[in-house]
C-alpha positions, 0 to 999 in steps of 0.5 A: 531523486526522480522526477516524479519524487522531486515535482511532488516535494515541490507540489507539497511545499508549495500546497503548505506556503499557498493554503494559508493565503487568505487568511495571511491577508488578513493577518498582514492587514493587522500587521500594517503589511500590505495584504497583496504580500500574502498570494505569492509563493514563499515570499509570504513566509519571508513576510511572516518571519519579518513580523515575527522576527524569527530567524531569517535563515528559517525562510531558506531551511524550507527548500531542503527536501523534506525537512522544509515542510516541517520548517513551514509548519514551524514558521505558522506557529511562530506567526500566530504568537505575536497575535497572543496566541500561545495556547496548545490548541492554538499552535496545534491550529496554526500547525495543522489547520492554517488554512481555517485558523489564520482566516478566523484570526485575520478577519474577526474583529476580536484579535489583534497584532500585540507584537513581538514584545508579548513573545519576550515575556511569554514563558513555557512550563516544562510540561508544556515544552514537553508536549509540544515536542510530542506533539511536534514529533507526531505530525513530522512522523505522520506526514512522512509516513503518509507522503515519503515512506512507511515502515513495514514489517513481512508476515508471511513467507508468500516473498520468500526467498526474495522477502523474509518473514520478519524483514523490516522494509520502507516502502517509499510513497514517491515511486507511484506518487504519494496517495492522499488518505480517503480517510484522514481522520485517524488515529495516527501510526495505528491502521485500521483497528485500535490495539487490543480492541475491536474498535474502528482507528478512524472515522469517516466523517470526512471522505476524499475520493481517490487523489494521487499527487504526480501519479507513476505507473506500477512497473513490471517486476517492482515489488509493491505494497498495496491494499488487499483487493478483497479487504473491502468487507472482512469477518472481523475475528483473527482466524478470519480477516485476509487470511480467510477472507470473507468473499472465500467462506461465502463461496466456500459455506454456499459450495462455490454459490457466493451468495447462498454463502452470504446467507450463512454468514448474515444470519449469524452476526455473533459468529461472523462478525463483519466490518466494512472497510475503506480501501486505505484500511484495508490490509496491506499486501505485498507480492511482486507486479506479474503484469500491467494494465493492458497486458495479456497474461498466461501461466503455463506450466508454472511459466509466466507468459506476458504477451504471448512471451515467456518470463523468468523467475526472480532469482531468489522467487522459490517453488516446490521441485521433485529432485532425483539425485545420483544416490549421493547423501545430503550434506547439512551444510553443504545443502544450506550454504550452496542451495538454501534448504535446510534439510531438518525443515520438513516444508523444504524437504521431504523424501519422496522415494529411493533418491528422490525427494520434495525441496522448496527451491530458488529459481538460482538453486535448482540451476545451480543443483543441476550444474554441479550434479547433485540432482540428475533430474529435477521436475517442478511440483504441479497443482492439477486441482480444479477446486470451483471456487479456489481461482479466481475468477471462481467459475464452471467456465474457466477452468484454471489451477494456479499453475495452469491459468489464463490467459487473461486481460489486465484492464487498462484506464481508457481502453473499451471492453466488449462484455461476453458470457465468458469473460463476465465472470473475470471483469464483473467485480473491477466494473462494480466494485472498484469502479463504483458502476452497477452491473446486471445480466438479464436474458444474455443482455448486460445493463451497465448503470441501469443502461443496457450494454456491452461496452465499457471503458475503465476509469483505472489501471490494474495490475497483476501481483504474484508472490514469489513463493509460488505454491505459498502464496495468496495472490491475483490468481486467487483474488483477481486484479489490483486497483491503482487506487489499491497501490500503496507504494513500493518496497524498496529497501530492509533496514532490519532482518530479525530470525532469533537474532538480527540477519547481519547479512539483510541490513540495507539490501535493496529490495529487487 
């Protein structure tokens, strides 16, 4: 366990032993306990298992990481029942609300301390036990999903080969610090859409702002889980959603005037239905992080550079290749075992001429197919196409394919930017959108907030993420930056693999 997951374990437990103080204070005062007893981290509890007279083994369980937080919540149910609470509702409190619950309980005049005795003789029915280890069983899942690791399922094949479609992963919510939800009342395990309905999975009655508990920064080449920037406002049908995203029909139905497009899909509701999301609901990503705040990117020839320097491939990462071979035929097998194409799948291969051909192939397979003398030649696929529109950051001016791009500046919190004409176009969304700033041009001048400037300092760190699949990959090259706020956590290991059968050979790999 690093040091950032062990100080947020830490933190968390001692969040649940601290956050019902002051109503312990009162509670113990109508116990005949001394109320001073309530403010001191986990001797508290101790306190509360005494007037309970529960186990005292229970007060050491809740240092075993993890599992202890469960046994804090156990422990406040177990503390309200010698008040005469028994009731569902009232250990779902106790659990979930103690903060509130045990004030109300300490300091009204209505409740009493009644003892132990009433506990003996109180029975559940069958039903009810039932219920409470229903219940039980969904807070556990749902603070674990929330502050340790969420399952998560890869849909599309924008990682592959690193990723594939229908790999099982956890993703691990300490590597970054785990996220507190900006909107926590949910239905839980659902995302953002209740299932076989249109309708919303949450409200937002209650908003927190973004809040990460003992923050680590996003690595270079970590494979992050991460919130779909340009989810933000979606056309709310199948078809659309992130994988025709809203910001790209506008540009798209405007040719490349986003909001002539807007227009277009305003005026008809029925066709384009929108919804507007938080950033926890928006759609989940996964790609590999490129660059890091304050780095200076470039693509050149299919080549990443960072800072001016050249980076390779991750090895399983795959693109297309035009290969010319010595007019040997293909081997089926041979082709799989050895290089990963499967010659009967026209998307990784296809014949392009007399001993050549088109092949989706790994960084690993095409050093490999040179070395051994399958291919005499082997030349990467380019995209040449200047779409207005298509890149990011959708512009006349810049000019970029997603094989020649940059270079360009990933923000990085407190560093100051000096606002041109030529890099408006880049920045523009990150300084309004994610950083919640109003931004204007009028007659060459910039007005920030309503003031006018040409300087602005960033309040996040933003990062740059790339599939692997590098022609089959809708990334930062298409939607620009990633917000730290956006950073759900990282991927870090499959636990299941499924391709008409389970992939025997994927089950527990760590994630590279």
């Amino acid at each position: 366990m690093t040091n950032n997951e062990l100080l947020s374990v830490i933190f968390i437990g001692l969040l649940l032993v601290m956050l019902p103080a002051v109503g312990l204070y009162g509670m113990f005062r109508k116990a005949g306990i001394a109320g001073w007893k309530a403010f001191i981290p986990y001797y508290n509890f101790w306190v509360m298992l005494e007037i309970a007279q529960r186990p005292r083994y229970w007060f050491f369980l809740q240092f075993i990481p993890v599992v202890g937080w469960f046994i804090t919540l156990g422990i406040c149910i177990e503390f309200v029942k010698p008040f005469g609470k028994f009731r569902f509702y009232q250990h779902a409190l106790a659990a979930l609300a103690p903060m509130f619950y045990f004030i109300y309980i300490g300091f009204n005049k209505k409740d009493k301390f009644l003892g132990t005795e009433v506990v003996r003789k109180y029975k559940k029915s069958p039903t009810r036990e039932w219920v409470d280890a229903a219940v039980f069983a969904i807070v556990a899942a749902t603070i674990i999903r929330t502050f340790v690791f969420e399952a998560y399922t890869i849909p599309t094949g924008s990682m592959e080969k690193t990723l594939l479609i229908n790999d099982f992963l956890f993703v691990s919510k300490f590597s970054y610090g785990p996220r507190i939800p900006n909107t926590p009342l949910a239905i839980p395990f659902v995302h953002h859409t209740i299932p076989y309905t249109n309708a919303k999975s949450y409200v937002e009655w209650i908003k927190i702002p973004y809040t990460r508990w003992f923050p680590s920064p996003v690595k270079r080449n970590d494979v992050v889980v991460f919130n779909f920037p340009a989810g933000d406002t979606v056309i709310n049908k199948d078809e659309f959603q992130s994988a025709d995203p809203y910001y790209d029909v506008c540009r798209r139905f405007g040719n490349g005037n986003i909001d002539e497009g807007r227009k277009i899909v305003m005026a008809d509701p029925d066709a384009y239905p929108l919804v507007i999301r938080p950033v926890d609901k928006q759609e989940n990503y996964i790609k590999r992080c490129i660059g890091i705040s304050g780095d200076t990117l470039q693509i050149k020839n299919q080549t990443v550079y960072i800072n001016g320097q050249p980076t390779s491939l991750p090895p399983k990462s795959e693109t297309n290749y035009y290969v010319e071979t010595g007019g040997q035929q293909l081997d089926e097998t041979v082709m799989k075992e050895e290089y990963d194409v499967d010659v009967n799948n026209g998307e990784e291969l296809q014949a392009a001429g007399p001993n050549k051909y088109r092949m989706l192939l790994t960084a690993r397979a095409k050093e490999k197919m040179l070395k051994s003398g399958l291919a005499k030649n082997i030349i990467p696929e380019m995209d040449t196409s200047l779409v207005t529109g298509k890149v990011f950051p959708w512009d006349n001016l810049h000019r970029w394919t997603v094989d020649e791009f940059g270079p360009i500046w990933i923000p990085k919190k407190g560093a100051t930017l000096t606002l041109t004409a030529e890099n408006y176009s880049i920045y523009e969304r990150a300084i309004r959108t994610y950083e919640k700033n109003t931004l204007e041009t009028k007659g060459g001048k910039f007005f920030i907030n309503g003031q006018e400037t040409n300087q602005y300092t960033f309040k996040m760190d933003y990062f740059w993420m790339m599939g692997d699949n590098r022609h089959g990959s809708q990334d930062s090259r298409y939607w620009g930056f990633v917000p730290e706020d956006h950073v759900v956590g990282q991927a870090s290991l499959i636990w299941m693999s499924w391709d008409k059968g389970i992939r025997w050979n994927r089950m527990f790999n760590k994630i590279k």
